[in-house]
C-alpha positions as CSV (number, residue, x, y, z in Angstrom):
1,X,86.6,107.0,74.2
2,X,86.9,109.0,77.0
3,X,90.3,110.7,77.7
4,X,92.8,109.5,80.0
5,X,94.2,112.2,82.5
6,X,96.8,110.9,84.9
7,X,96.8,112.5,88.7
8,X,100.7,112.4,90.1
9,X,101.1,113.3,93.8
10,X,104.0,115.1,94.8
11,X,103.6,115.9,98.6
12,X,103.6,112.3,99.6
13,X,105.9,110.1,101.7
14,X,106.6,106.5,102.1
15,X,107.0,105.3,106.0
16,X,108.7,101.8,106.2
17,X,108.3,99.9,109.4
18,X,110.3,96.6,110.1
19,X,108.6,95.0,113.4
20,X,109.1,91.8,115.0
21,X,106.1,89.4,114.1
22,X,103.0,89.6,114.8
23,X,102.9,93.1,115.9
24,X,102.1,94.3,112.3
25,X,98.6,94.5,113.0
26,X,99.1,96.8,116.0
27,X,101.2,99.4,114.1
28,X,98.9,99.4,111.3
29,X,96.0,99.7,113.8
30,X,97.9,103.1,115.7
31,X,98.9,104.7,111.8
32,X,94.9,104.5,110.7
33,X,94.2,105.8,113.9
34,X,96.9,108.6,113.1
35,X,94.8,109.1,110.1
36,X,96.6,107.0,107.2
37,X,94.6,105.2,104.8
38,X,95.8,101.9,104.1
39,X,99.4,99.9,104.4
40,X,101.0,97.1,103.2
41,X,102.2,94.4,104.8
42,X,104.9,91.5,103.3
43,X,107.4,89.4,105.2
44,X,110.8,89.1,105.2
45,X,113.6,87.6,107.0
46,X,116.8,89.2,108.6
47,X,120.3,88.7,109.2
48,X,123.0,90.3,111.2
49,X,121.7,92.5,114.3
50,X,120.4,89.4,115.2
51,X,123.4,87.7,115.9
52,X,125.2,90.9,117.5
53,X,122.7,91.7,120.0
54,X,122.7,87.5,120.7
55,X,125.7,88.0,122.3
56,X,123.6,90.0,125.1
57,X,121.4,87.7,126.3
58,X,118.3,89.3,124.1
59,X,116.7,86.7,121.5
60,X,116.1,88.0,118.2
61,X,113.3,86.8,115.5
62,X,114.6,86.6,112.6
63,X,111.3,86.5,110.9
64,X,109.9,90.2,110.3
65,X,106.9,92.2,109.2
66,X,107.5,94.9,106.8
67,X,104.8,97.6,106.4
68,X,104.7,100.3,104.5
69,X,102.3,103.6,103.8
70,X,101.7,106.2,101.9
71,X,101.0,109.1,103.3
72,X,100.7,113.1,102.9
73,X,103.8,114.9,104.3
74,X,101.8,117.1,106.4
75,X,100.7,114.0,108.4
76,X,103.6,111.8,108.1
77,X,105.4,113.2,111.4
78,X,102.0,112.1,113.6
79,X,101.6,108.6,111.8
80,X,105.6,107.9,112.1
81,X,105.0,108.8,116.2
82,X,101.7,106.8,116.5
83,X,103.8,103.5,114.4
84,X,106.7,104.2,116.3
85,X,105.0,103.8,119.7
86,X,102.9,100.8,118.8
87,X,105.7,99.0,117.5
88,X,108.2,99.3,120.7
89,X,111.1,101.1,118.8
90,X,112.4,102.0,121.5
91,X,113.2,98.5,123.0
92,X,116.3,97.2,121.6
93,X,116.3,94.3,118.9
94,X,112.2,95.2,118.0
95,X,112.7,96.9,114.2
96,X,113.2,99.8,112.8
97,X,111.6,102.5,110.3
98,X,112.1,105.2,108.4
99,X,111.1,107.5,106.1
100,X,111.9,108.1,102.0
101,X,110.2,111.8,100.1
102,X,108.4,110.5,97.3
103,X,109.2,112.2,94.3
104,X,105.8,111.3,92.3
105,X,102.9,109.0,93.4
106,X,99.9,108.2,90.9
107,X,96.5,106.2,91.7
108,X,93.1,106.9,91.0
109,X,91.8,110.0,92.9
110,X,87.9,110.5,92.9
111,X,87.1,113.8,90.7
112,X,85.9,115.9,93.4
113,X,88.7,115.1,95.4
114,X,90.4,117.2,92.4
115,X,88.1,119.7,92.7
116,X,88.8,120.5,97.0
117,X,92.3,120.2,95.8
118,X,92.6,122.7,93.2
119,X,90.5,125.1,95.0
């Protein structure tokens, strides 16, 4: 039996984006074009901004899309730009995001992926 070798990632970041629905595919579309990989996508439903900024007029879903990515920390600054943008953060009541340092990641890396990596 071949031997097991686990590959742990430590210069990896998760971005989390909450955005109203039906925009997920856009932001998901903007981050791969920012050069991230893959995301996940899961819904959820939210309580309390909703009701504040009510008060002003704006209508708020309370149905959201959640996405999230992995991604390298020296391209995590042009995906979270590219996400933010796509998903009209900066119109009030749309989501919000952020960003949380992974401390360890582990998948399945392709052996010469290693190999560019070590060198």
């Amino acid at each position: 039996m071949p031997q097991r070798e686990m590959v742990v990632l430590t210069d990896a970041s998760l971005i989390t984006c909450v955005v109203q629905k039906g925009l997920a595919d856009e932001v998901v579309k903007a981050a791969q074009e920012g050069g991230a990989q893959g995301a996940t996508i899961y819904y959820g439903r939210g309580t309390g901004v909703r009701e504040r900024l009510g008060i002003l007029g704006l209508t708020i879903e309370a149905e959201k899309e959640v996405i999230t990515i992995m991604v390298a920390n020296d391209q995590k600054d042009r995906i979270f730009e590219k996400m933010y943008l796509a998903g009209q953060m900066d119109t009030p009541g749309m989501g919000f995001m952020y960003v949380t340092q992974l401390e360890r990641a582990a998948t399945y890396v392709p052996e010469e992926m290693i190999e560019k990596l070590v060198k």
